[in-house]
C-alpha positions in Angstrom: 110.5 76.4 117.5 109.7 80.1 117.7 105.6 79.1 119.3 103.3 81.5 120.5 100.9 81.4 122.9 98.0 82.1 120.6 99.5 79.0 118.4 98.0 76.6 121.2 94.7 76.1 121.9 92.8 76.9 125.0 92.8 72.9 126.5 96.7 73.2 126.0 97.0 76.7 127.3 95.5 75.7 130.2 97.0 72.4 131.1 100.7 73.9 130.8 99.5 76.9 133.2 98.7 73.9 135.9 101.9 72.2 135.1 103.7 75.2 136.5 101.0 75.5 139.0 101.4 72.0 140.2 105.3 72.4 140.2 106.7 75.6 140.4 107.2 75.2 144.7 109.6 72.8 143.7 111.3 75.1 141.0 115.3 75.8 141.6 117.3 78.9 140.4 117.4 77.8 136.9 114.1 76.3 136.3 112.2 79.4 137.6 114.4 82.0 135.3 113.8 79.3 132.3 110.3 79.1 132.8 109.5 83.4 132.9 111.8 83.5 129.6 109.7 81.1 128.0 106.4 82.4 128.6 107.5 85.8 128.2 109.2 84.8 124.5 105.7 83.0 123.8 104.1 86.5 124.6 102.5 86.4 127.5 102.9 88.9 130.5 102.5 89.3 134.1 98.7 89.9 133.9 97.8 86.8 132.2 98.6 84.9 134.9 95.9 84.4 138.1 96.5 85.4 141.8 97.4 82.5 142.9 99.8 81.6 140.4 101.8 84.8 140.6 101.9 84.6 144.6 103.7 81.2 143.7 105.8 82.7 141.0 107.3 85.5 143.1 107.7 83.2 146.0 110.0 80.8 143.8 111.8 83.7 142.6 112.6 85.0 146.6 113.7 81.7 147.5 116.0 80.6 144.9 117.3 84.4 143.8 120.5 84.3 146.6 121.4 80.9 144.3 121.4 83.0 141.1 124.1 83.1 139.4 125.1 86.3 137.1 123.4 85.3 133.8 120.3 84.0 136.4 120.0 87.2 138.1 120.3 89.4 134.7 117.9 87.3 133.0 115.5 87.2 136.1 115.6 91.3 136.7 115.2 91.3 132.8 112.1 89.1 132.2 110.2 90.6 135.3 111.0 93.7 133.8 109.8 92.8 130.0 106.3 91.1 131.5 105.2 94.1 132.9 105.9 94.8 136.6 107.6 97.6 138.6 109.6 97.0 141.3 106.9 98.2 144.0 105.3 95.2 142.6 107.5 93.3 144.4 107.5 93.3 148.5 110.1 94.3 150.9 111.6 90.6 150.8 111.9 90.1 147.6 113.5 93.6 147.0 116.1 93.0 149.1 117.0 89.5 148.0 117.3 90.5 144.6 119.4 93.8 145.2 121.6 91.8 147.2 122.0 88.5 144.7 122.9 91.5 142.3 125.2 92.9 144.2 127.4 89.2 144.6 127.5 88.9 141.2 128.0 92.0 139.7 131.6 91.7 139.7 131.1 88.6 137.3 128.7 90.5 135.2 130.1 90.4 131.2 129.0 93.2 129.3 125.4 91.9 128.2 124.5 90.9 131.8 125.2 94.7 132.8 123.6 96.0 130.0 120.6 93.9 131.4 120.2 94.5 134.1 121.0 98.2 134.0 117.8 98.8 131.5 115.4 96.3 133.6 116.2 98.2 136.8 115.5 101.5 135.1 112.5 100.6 133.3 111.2 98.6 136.5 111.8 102.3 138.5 114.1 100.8 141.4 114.7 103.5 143.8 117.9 102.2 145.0 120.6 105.0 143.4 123.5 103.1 144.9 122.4 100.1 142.8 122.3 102.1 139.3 125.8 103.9 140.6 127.1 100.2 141.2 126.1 98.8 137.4 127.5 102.3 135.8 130.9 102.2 137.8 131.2 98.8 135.9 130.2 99.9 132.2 133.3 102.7 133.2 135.8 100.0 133.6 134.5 97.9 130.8 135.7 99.0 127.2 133.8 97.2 124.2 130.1 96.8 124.4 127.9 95.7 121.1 125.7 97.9 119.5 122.6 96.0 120.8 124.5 96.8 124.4 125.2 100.1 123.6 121.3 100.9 122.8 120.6 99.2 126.4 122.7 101.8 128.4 121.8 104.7 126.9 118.1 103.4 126.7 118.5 102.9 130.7 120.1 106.6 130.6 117.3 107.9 129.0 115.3 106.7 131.5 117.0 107.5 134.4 117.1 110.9 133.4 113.4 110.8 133.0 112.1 109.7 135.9 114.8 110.8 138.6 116.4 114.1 136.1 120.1 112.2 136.6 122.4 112.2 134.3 125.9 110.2 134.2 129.1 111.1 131.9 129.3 107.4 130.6 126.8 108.5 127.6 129.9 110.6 125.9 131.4 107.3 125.2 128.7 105.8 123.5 126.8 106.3 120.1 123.7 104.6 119.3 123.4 102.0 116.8 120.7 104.3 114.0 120.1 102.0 111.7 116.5 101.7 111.1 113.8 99.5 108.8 111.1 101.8 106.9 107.6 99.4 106.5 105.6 99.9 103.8 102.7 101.0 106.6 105.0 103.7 108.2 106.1 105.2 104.6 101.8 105.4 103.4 101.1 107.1 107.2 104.0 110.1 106.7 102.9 110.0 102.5 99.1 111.1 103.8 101.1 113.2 106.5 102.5 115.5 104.1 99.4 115.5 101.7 97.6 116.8 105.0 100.2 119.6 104.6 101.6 119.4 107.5 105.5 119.6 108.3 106.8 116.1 109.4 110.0 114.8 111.3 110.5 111.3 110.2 112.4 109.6 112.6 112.9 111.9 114.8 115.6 110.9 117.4 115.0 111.8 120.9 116.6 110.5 124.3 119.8 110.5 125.5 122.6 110.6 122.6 119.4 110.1 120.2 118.4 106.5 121.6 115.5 106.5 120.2 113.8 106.7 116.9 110.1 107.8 117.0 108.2 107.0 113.4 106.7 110.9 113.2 107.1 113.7 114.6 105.0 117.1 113.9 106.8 120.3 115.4 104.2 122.4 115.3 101.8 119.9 117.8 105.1 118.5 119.5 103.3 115.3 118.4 104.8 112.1 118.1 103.0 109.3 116.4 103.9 105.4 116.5 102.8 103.5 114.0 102.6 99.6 115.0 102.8 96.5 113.1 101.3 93.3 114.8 104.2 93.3 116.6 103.5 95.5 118.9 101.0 93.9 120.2 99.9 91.1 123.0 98.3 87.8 122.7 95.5 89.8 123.9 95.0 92.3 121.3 96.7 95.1 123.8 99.9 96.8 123.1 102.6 94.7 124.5 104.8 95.9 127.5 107.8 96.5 125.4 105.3 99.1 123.1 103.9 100.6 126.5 106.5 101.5 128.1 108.3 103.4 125.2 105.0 105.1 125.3 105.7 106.0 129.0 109.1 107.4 128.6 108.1 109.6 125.0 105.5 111.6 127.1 108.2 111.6 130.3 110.5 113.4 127.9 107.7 116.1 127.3 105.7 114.9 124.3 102.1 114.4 122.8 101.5 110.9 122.3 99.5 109.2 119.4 99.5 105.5 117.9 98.2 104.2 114.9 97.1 100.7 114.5 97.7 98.4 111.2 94.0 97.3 111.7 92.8 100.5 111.8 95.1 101.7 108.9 94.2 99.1 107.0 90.3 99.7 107.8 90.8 102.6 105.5 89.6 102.3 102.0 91.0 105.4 100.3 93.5 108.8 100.8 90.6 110.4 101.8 89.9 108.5 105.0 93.5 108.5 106.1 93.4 112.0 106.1 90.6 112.4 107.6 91.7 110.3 110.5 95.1 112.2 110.6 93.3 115.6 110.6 91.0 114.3 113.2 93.8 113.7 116.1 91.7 115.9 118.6 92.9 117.0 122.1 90.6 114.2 123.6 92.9 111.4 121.5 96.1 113.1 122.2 96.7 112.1 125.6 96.0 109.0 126.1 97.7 106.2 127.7 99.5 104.1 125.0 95.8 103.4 123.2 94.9 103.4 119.5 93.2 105.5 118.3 89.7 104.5 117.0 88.6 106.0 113.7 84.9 107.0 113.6 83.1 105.9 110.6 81.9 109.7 110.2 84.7 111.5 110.5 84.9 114.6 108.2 87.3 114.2 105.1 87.0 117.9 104.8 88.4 118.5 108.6 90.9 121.4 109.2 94.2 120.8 110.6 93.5 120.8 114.6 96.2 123.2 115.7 96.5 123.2 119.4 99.0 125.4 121.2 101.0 123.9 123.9 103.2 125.3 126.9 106.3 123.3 126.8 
């Protein structure tokens, strides 16, 4: 049906939250995994949800997760890792229950459920080695992998890389998938770019094997800036966990950081306040963590270029 969570209103929003409330101790293997998938897909994320229900949550998950089967304990490591959590979120327990319900199943893994489970683990920041060395012995004895599969590993490779500085072989066998869709916001954002006279990547691709594609890049602020759509964002108004964390890993790979938001774009009447708002990307708005930049009413349409100088 393709609902979201906003589409309800707040009686039903409410009433379906105490439905899993009221039944989710007596949740089995599948309906727990269902459930996350479904209020992940509606948007919502591991925040949205109270203390008590999230105590319950992880508790169904550590008692049915030696039941999983493969797709169960893909999906599962997938979904926690798409609504927001870490794996230090989870305790000792359930650490070890789900490393060890991956471990009896990864043999039946097909090539999605590696691909899976290799970027959630990743992205979630396991600590295990052994387990990443498990999953990428397995992409080595597997030969075809989509190109939706292939973006996965070589997204989890670009992680792995940045947070522990590892890299495996397995990336020389892969190319990603570059095919990319230019909105009409992105192409006005670089037009007022270049009218600011400033020289602009468009996008750029960084990451292992070129993973990623960031919307622009300026060389001479090693400044990357997203610009996002509404979907980018939470039911919440906040930048989703999908648009977060791709925040997280451009400034792990070594680069200023920037967003601009379609509301705010769109606040703009003329050329003249884009640019000012592009010329006006001061050190104080540079490094911070996955927000949006709020344009000041004042800002100076006459503004110089800002032209920091950075140690790399």
């Amino acid at each position: 049906m393709g609902l979201q969570w906003i589409d309800f209103d707040k009686g039903l929003q409410t009433k379906l939250l105490h439905s899993i409330n009221r039944n989710v101790n007596q949740f089995n293997s599948q309906d727990i995994v269902n459930s996350l998938l479904a209020l992940d897909q509606m948007g919502l994320r591991w925040s949205n949800f109270d203390a008590d229900l999230q105590i319950k949550l992880f508790s169904a998950l550590s008692r049915n997760s030696m039941q999983f089967n493969p797709q169960e304990i893909s999906n599962s490591l997938l979904v926690l890792d798409q609504m927001g959590l870490r794996w230090h979120d989870f305790d000792n327990v359930l650490q070890s229950r789900l490393t060890s319900a991956l471990m009896i199943n990864e043999i039946q893994f097909n090539t999605r459920g590696i691909a899976n489970s290799l970027l959630a683990l990743s992205r979630l920041c396991i600590e295990r080695n052994d387990i990443i060395d498990l999953l990428i012995y397995r992409i080595k004895e597997m030969d075809s992998f989509s190109p939706i599969e292939v973006n996965q590993i070589l997204l989890a490779l670009t992680w792995i890389k940045a947070c522990n500085g590892k890299s495996y072989d397995i990336a020389d066998k892969f190319e990603p998938d570059e095919k990319i869709i230019d909105s009409t916001l992105h192409q006005d954002v670089s037009r007022i770019i270049d009218a600011c006279d400033m020289i602009l990547e468009k996008e750029k691709r960084v990451g292992v094997k070129g993973v990623i594609s960031v919307d622009c890049y300026i060389p001479s602020k090693n400044l990357v800036i997203e610009v996002h759509g509404p979907s980018h964002y939470s039911v919440d108004g906040s930048l989703n966990v999908r648009s977060e964390k791709q925040a997280e890993l451009i400034k792990k790979l070594g680069f200023q950081y920037q967003v601009i938001s379609y509301k705010d774009w769109n606040e703009l009447k003329d050329d003249t306040a884009k640019k000012a708002l592009i010329k006006n990307l001061m050190p104080s708005q540079l490094n911070v963590s996955a927000s949006v930049f709020r344009p000041s009413r004042n800002l100076d349409p006459n503004a110089i270029t800002f032209k920091p100088i950075y140690k790399i």
